[in-house]
N, C-alpha and C positions, 0 to 999 in steps of 0.2 A: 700846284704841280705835284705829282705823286713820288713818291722815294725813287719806285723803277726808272720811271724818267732820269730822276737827277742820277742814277745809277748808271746808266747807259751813256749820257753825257758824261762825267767824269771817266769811263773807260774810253771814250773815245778820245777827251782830252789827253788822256796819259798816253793815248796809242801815237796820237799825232806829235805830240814833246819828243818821244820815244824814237818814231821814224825823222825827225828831224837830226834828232843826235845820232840818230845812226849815220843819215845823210851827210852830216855838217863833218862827222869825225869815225870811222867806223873800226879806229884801232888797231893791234895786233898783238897775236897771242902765237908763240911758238915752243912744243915741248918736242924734244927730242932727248931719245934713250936708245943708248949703242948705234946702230944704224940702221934705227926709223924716227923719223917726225913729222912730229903733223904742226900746221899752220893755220892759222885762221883771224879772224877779227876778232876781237873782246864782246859783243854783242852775239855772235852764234856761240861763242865759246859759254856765255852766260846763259844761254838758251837751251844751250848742250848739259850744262847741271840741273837747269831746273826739271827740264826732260826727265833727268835720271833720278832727282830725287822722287817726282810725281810717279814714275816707275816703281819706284822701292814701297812706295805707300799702296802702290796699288795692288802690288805683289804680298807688302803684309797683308792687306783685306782679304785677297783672296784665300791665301792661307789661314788666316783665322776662321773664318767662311769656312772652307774644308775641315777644321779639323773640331767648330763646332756640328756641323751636320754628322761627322766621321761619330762622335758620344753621344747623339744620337740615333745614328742610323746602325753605327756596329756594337752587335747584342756584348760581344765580348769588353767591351770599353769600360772603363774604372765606374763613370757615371752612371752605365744601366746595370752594372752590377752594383752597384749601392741602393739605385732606384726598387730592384726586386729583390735588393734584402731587407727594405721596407716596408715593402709590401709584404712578404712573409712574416717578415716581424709583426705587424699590424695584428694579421690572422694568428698567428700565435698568442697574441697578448689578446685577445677577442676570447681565445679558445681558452685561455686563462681565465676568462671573468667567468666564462659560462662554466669553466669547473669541468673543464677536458680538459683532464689532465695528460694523459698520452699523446693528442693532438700537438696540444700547445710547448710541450717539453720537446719534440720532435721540432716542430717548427721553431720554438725558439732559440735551440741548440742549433739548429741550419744555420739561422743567420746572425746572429752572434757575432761570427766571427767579420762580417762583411760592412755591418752598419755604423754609422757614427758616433753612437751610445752605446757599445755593446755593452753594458753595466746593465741596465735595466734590463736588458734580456737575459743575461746571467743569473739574475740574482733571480727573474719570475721563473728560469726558468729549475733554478736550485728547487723554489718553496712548489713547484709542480713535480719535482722528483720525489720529493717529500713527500704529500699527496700518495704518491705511489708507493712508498714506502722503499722505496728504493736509495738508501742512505748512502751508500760506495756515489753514485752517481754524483748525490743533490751535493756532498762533501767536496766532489770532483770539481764542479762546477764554480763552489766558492770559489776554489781555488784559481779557476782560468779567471774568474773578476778579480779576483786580486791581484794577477800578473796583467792583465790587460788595463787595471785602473787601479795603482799604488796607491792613490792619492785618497781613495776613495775608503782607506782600512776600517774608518767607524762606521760604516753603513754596512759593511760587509760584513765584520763581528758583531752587529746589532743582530742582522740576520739567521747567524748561524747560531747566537746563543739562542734567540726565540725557536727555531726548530731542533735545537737540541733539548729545550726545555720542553716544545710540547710531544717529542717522542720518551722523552722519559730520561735524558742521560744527561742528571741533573749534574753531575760531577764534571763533566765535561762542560757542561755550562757555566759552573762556577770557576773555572780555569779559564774560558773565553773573557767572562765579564770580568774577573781579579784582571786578567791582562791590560782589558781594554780600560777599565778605572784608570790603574795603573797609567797608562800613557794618556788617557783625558782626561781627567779627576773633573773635570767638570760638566762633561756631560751628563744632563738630568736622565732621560730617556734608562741610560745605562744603570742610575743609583733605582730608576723605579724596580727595573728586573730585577735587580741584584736584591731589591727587597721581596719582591716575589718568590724569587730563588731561596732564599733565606728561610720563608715560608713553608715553602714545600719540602725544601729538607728538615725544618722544625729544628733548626739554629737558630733558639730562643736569642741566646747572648748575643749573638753577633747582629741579629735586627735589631735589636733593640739598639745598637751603638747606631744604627740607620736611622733611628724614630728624629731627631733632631732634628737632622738633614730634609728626609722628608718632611718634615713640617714648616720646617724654614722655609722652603722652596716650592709648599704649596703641590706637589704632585700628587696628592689625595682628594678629594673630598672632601672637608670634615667631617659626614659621618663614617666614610671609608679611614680615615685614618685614625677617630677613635675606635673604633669597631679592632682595627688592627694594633693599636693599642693596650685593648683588653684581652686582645688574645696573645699576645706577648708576657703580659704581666700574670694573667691566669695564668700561663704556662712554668711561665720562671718560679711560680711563688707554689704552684703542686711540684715541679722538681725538687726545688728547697725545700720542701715536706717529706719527702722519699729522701732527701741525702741525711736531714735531719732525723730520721728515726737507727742510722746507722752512726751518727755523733758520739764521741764521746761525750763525758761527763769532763763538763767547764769549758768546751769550748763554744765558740761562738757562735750561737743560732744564725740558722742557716736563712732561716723564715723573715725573719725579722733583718737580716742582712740586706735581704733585697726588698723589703716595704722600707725600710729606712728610709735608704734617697729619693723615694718615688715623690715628682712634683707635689704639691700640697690637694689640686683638684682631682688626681686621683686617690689621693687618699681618703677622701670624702666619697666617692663611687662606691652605693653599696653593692655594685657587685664584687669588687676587689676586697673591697672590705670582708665580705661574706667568706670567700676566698682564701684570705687572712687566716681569718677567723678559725675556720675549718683544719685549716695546718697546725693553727697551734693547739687545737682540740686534741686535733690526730697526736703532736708532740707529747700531751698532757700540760699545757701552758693553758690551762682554762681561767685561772686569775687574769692574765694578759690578755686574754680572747674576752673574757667578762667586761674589762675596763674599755677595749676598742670598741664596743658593739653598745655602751653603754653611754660612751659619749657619740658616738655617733646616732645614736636614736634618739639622744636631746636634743639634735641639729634637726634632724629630717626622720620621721616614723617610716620603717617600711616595714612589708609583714616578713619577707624572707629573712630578716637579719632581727626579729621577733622572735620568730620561729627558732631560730639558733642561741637566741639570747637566755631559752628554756630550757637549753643542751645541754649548756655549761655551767659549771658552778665558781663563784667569784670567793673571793675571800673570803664576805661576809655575807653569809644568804640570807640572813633576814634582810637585809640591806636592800640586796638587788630583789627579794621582794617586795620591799615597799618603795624601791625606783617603780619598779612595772606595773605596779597599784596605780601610779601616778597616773602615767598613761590610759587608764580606765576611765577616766572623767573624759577623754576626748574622742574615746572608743570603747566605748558601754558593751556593745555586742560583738565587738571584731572577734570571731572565733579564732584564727589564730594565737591573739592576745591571751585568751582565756585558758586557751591550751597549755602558754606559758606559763600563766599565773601558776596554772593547778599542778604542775609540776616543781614549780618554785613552792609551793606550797607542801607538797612532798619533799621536798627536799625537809625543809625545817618541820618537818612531823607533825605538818598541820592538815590531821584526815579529811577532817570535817570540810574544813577550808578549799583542801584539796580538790573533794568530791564535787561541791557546790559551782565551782571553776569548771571541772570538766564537763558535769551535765550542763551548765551554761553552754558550754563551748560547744558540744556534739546537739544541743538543741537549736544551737544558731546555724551550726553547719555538721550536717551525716557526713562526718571524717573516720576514714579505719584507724587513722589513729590514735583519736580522741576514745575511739570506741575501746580499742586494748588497753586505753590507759585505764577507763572504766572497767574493763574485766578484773585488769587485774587488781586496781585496790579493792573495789568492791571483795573479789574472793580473798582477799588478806584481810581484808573485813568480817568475813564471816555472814555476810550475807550473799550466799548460794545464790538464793531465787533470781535473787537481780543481778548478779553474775553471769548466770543460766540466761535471763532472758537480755542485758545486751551483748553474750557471744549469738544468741541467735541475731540479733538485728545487724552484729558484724559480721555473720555469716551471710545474709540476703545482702551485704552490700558488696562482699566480693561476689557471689550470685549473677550482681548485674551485671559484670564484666565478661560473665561466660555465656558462651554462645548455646543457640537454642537446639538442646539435644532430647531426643526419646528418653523419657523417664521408664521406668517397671513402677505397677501398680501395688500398691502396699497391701498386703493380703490383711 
């Protein structure tokens, strides 16, 4: 037998119980207020509520009925107005990828105010003012996302420092990102800017108090964050070259103040080293610049910090000439090397020595200025001829560098 069935039976059972007790006993029910009353049995009178509660239900449906049809049938209604501030929002933000910018700032500024997110159209529609170069507006804009979504202050200040940074108004940007550190010290996004910022105003000191941080936390590359590394340290260590040439006498190098505490693996990087090196040359600290270029080239040979090794003069020049002899057994022909020797070798007033060095060195490699170093001993030598003919061959080598013009004929 199927459910129906037994459905239909049971309702009939109940109908027939129901009409018996009506029969058997049918009650009474009397209310009276001032002077009216009504009378009746308990079974219509229970008949009479259920009536009116099935009324009230039926009356809520329909009014829910109405007043779902009503948001969407009338254009004016909360619903179709958020619906077509979606839909222009869309189009806006579409008009944004494709880089219509007046489009999309028009249409995103429309509906902004009508959608459920209005932040994200705020903010596309700020970096679309921007775009335009229309700064009063895109500023304006921050602002209505800030008063529309308090909550949302770090997304917002991320915003405006990155278009404050890329029109140029670095100062204003390092006022946004101090702020915004200041109330989130831990957001990364914010400490990378604030390293960039650092950068482009060329506030050596104060990035450099960032390198930590950034490293600790990985917001670089490796080689992006030695790369910015070397350009922090080069920068700090030519500063301290310029303050130190205006030092007094006995106070404390400036140079060497900031190579001090540099971790140990950069102080082994010959480019810092070189760097170094070069400041205390410019100081007149060539004993100190001798010693650092000297242990460091018993570590690791390079030719740039070779080359510099020939500049300066150490305590003891025979010395650091027969250190860079050394080096000769592992680099027979390296013309750099040779250029050094032969200057080291002028140093200690060894001509002969000297000269041997240099023609080595300008036969291993045509250098202009292996070539001048040759002119000029040669003519303190007193041998002209060979003077005369390698300025000529230092003359065909700058030669090569100039561009192909009309000669006059030599009468």
């Amino acid at each position: 037998m199927s459910k129906s069935y037994l459905a239909i039976l049971a309702v009939l059972l109940v109908a027939a119980l129901l009409g018996m007790a009506v029969a058997e006993d049918p009650g009474y029910i009397l209310i009276a207020w001032r002077n009216m009353s009504i009378e009746t049995s308990i079974w219509v009178g229970v008949g009479f509520l259920l009536a009116l509660w099935l009324l009230l239900l039926l009356l809520r449906a329909v009014i829910r009925v109405l007043n779902v049809s009503g948001r969407r049938i009338n254009p004016w209604s909360r619903h179709n107005r958020e619906r077509r501030a979606n839909q222009v929002a869309t189009r806006g933000l579409l008009e944004f990828a494709e880089g219509h910018w007046s489009n999309a700032l028009r249409l995103l500024k429309r509906s902004a105010p009508h959608t459920e997110q209005p932040l994200i159209n705020y903010l596309a529609a700020a970096r679309a003012a921007h775009e335009l170069e229309d700064y009063v507006e895109c500023d304006s804009l921050l602002r209505e996302a800030y008063e529309t979504t308090p909550k949302a202050d770090v997304a917002i200040a991320v915003t405006q420092a990155q278009l404050q940074i890329a029109r140029g108004q670095l100062e204003q940007a390092l006022a946004t990102l101090t702020r915004l550190r200041k109330d989130h010290p831990k957001h990364l996004y914010a400490l990378k800017l604030m390293g960039q910022l650092y950068a482009r105003l060329e506030d050596w000191t104060r990035l450099e108090q960032l390198l930590p941080e950034l490293r600790r936390h990985k917001l670089l590359k490796p080689a992006e964050q030695q790369a910015l590394e070397h350009q922090v340290y080069i920068a700090l260590l030519t500063q301290a070259g310029q303050r130190g040439q205006h030092q007094e006498p006995g106070q404390t190098n400036a140079v060497t103040a900031v190579w001090e505490p540099l971790p140990k693996t950069l102080k082994q990087d010959p480019a810092l080293i070189e760097v170094y090196c070069l400041q205390l040359r410019a100081l007149g600290q060539t004993e100190l610049a001798e010693e650092t270029l000297r242990q460091a080239l018993r570590q690791n040979f390079n030719e740039r910090l070779v080359h510099l090794y020939g500049l300066v003069q150490g305590k003891d020049p025979a010395r650091q000439l027969t250190t860079a002899e050394h080096w000769l057994a592992e680099h027979p022909h390296n013309a750099t090397l040779l250029l050094a020797l032969g200057r080291l070798a002028l140093r200690n007033s060894l001509w002969g020595k000297a000269r041997e060095y240099l023609e080595a060195s300008y036969g291993s490699k045509r250098d202009i200025q292996t070539c001048a170093e040759l002119v000029r001993l040669l003519e303190h030598l007193g041998d002209q001829a060979a003077s005369q003919a390698m300025l000529h061959q230092g003359f065909e080598l700058m030669a090569n560098d100039l561009p192909e013009l009309p000669m006059p004929t030599p009468r």
